[in-house]
C-alpha positions as CSV (number, residue, x, y, z in Angstrom):
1,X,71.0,100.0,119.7
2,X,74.4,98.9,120.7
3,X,77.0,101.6,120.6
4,X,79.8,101.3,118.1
5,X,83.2,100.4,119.6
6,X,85.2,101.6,115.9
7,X,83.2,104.8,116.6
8,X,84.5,105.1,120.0
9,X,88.0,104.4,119.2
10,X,87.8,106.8,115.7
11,X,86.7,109.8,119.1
12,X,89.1,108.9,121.0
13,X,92.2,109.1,118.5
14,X,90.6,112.1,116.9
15,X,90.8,113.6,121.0
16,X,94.5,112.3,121.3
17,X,95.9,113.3,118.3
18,X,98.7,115.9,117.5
19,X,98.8,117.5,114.7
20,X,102.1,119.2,113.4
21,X,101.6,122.9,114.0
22,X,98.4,122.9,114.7
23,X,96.3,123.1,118.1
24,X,92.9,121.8,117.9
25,X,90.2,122.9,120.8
26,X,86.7,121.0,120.5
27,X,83.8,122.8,122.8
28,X,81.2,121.7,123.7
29,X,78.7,123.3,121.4
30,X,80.5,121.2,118.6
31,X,82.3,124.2,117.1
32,X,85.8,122.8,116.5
33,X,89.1,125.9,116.6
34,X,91.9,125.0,114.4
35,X,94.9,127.1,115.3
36,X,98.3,127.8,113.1
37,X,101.2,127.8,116.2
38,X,104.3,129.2,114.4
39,X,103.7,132.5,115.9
40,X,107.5,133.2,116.4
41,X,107.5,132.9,112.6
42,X,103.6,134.5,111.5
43,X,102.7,130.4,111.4
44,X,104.9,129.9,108.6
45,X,104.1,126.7,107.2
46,X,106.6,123.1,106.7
47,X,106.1,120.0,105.2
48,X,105.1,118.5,108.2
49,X,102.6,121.7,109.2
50,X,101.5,121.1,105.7
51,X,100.4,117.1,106.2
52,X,98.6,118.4,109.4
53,X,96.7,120.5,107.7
54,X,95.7,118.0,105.4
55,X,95.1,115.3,107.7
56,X,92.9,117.6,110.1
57,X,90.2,118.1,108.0
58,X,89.5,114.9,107.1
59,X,89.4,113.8,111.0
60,X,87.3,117.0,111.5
61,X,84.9,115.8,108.6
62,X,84.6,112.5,110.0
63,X,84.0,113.3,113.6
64,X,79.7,113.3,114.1
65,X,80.5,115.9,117.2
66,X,81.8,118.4,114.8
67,X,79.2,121.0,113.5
68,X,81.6,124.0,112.5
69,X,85.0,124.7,112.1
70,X,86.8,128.0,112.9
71,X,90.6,128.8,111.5
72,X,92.6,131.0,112.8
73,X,96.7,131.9,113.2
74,X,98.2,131.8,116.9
75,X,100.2,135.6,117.5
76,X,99.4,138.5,115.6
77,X,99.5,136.4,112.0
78,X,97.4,134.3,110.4
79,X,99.5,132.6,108.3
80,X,102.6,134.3,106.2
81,X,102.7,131.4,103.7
82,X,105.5,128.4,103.5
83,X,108.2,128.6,105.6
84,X,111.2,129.2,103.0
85,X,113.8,128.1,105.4
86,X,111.9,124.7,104.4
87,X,110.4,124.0,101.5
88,X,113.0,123.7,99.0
89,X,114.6,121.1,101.2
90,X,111.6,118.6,100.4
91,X,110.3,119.7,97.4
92,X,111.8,117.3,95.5
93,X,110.1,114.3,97.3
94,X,106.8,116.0,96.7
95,X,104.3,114.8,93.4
96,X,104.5,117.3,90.6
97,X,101.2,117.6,91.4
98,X,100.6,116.8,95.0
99,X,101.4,120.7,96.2
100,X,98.5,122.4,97.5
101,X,95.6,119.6,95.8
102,X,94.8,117.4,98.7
103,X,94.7,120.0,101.2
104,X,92.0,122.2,99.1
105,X,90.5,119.5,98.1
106,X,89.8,118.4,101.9
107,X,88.8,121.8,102.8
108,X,86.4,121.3,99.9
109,X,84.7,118.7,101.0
110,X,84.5,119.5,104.6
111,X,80.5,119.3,105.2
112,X,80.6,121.1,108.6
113,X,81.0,125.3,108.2
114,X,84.6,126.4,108.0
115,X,84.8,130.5,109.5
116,X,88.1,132.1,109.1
117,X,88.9,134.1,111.7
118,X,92.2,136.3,109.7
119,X,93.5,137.7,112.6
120,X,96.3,139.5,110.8
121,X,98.8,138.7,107.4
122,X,97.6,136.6,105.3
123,X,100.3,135.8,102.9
124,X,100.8,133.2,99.7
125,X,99.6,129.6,101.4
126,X,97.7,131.4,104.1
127,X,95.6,133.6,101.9
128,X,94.5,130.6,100.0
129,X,94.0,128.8,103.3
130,X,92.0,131.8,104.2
131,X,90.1,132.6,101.4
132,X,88.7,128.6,100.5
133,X,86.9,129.3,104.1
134,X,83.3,129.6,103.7
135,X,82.9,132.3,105.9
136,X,85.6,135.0,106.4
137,X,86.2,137.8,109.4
138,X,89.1,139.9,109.6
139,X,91.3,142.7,112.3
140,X,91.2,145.6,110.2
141,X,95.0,145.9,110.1
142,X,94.6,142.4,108.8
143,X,96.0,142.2,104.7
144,X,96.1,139.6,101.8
145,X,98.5,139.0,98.8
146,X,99.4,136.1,97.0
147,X,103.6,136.4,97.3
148,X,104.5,133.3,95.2
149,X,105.6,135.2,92.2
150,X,107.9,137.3,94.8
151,X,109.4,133.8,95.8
152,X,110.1,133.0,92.1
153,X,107.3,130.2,91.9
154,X,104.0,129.9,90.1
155,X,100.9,131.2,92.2
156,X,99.9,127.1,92.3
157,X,98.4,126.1,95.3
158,X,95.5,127.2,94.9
159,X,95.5,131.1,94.7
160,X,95.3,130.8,90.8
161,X,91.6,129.6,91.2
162,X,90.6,131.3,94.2
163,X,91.8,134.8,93.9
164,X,90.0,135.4,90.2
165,X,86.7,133.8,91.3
166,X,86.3,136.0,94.1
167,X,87.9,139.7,92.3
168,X,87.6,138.4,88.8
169,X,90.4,137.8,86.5
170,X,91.8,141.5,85.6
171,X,91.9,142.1,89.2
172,X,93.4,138.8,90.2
173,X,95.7,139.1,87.7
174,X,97.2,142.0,89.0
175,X,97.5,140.4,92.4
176,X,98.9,137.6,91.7
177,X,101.4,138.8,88.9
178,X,103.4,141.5,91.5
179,X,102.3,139.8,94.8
180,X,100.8,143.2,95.8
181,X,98.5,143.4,99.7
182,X,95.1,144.2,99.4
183,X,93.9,145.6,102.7
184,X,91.0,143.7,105.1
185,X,88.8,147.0,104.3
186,X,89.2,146.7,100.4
187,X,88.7,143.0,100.4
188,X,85.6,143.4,102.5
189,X,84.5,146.3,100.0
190,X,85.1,143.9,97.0
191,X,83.4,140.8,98.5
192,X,86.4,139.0,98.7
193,X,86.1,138.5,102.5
194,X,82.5,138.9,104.8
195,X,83.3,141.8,107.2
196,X,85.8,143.1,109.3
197,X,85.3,143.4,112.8
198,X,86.7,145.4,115.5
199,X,90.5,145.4,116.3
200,X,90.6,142.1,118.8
201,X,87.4,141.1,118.2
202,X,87.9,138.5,115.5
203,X,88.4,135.4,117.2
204,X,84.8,135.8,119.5
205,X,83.0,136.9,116.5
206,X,83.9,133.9,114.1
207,X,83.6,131.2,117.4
208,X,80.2,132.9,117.8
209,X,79.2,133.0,114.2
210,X,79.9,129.2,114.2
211,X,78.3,128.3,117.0
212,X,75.1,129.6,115.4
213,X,75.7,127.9,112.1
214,X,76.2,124.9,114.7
215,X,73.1,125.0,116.0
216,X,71.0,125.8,113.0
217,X,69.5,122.7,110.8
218,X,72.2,120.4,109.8
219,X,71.3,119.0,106.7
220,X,69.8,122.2,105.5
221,X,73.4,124.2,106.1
222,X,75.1,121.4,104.7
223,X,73.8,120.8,102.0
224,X,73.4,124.1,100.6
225,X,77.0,124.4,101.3
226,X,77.5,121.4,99.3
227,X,75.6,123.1,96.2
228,X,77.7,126.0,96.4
229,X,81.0,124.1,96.9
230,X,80.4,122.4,93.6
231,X,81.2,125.6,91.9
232,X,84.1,125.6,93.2
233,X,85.3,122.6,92.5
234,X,84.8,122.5,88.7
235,X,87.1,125.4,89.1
236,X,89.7,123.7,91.1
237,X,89.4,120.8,88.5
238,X,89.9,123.0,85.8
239,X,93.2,124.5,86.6
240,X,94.5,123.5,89.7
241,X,96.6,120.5,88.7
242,X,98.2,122.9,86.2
243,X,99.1,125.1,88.5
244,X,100.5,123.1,90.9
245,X,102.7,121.2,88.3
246,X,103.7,124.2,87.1
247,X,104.8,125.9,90.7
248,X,106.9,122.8,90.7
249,X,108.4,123.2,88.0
250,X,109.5,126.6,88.8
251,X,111.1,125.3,92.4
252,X,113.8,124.4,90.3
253,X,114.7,127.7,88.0
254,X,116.9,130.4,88.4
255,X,114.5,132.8,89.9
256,X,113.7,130.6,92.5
257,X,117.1,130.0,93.8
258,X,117.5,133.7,93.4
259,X,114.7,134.3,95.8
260,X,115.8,131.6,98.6
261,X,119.2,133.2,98.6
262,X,118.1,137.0,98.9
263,X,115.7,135.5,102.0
264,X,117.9,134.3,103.5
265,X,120.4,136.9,103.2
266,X,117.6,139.6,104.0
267,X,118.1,141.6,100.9
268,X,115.8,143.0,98.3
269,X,114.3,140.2,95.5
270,X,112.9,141.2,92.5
271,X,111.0,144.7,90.9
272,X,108.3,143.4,94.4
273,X,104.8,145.4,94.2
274,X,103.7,147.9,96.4
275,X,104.5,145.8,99.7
């Protein structure tokens, strides 16, 4: 058989190609690492960041070298959410709807294993970017909270499904309603994350967890993570576009402004939860 030439050009740009934010390593035993690098900022996350991440799942998907994925945050964060020196500057050019959708969606429908490797915060965007992973390892000073209420916005990217699926709704509710952090030990103790692993460790344990999902039998793993993922999506069907419309809607009021300015200005917001 003849190779394919659009194959090998489809390698090669996936090889060449820069993603905003991001630095992608491929090894050779087909596990693909996916690295946040804002760490002057905990990878704080832009508009641009944002399209990267969107964009480098899809190119993951469709790249036959790729068996697993592993994410992970460059520094000592994993991701503290979107930058808010940012975000309001492009908001406007943004679909009421667009928000968080196409990202989890692509994470979604990512057939290879995606291991999150939550080497330490894990705040608003980056929770949910952590916590639609299939797999989940944390530092044990690593925590989680949902901050968009904090920022004056609706909890819309994604959180709003996620976060009551895996605590249930009272519990979620709470979370996501005063932005409080749940530590790496609790979520592990409620089955919101897998384990946590020894201070340092994470990184190595997630690469080696996803080498062995790597070299396990394809269609099997990816399939039965296909089942499970439909779940998921009915979820993300039901509510997400709500969500997300109504977070942008709230990029506009009061509270929001409110919230930008006292940033800024490093003062106190709002009555904040136990932060």
């Amino acid at each position: 058989m003849q190779p394919d030439p659009c194959r090998s050009i489809r390698r090669k740009r996936m090889n060449d190609k820069k993603y905003k934010g991001l630095l992608v390593e491929m090894r050779a035993s087909g596990v693909a690492i996916v690295t946040m690098n804002r760490p002057e900022i905990l990878n704080a996350i832009d508009w641009p960041m944002h399209s990267a991440l969107e964009e480098v799942f899809v190119d993951l998907d469709n790249d036959p070298k790729v068996k697993a994925i592993v994410l992970t945050g460059a520094g000592r964060g994993f991701c503290s959410g979107g930058d808010q020196n940012a975000l309001d500057d492009e908001v406007h050019t943004i679909s009421p709807t667009r928000s968080g959708r196409h990202l989890i969606r692509n994470m979604l429908e990512l057939e290879s294993p995606l291991i999150a490797a939550v080497n330490g915060v894990a705040v608003g965007l980056g929770a949910t970017l952590a916590l639609y992973c299939d797999i989940i390892f944390a530092n044990p000073g690593a925590r989680f909270a949902d901050t968009h209420v904090t920022a004056g916005v609706v909890a819309g990217d994604g959180g709003a499904v996620i976060w009551p699926l895996l605590l249930g709704p009272v519990r979620a509710k709470h979370y996501l309603m005063t932005g409080d952090f749940i530590s790496a030990e609790e979520a592990a103790a409620t089955g919101m994350i897998n384990k946590v692993v020894e201070e340092g460790t994470v990184l190595d344990h997630a690469i080696q967890y996803a080498e062995m999902l790597a070299s396990g039998p394809r269609d099997a793993i990816i399939w039965t993570k296909y089942a499970v993922n439909k779940l998921l999506k009915e979820q993300v069907h039901l509510n997400l576009d709500t969500a997300a419309a109504l977070e942008m809607i709230t990029f506009q009021s009061p509270e929001r402004k409110e919230a930008v300015a006292a940033f800024r200005e490093k003062r106190k917001r709002f009555a904040e939860g136990n932060v």
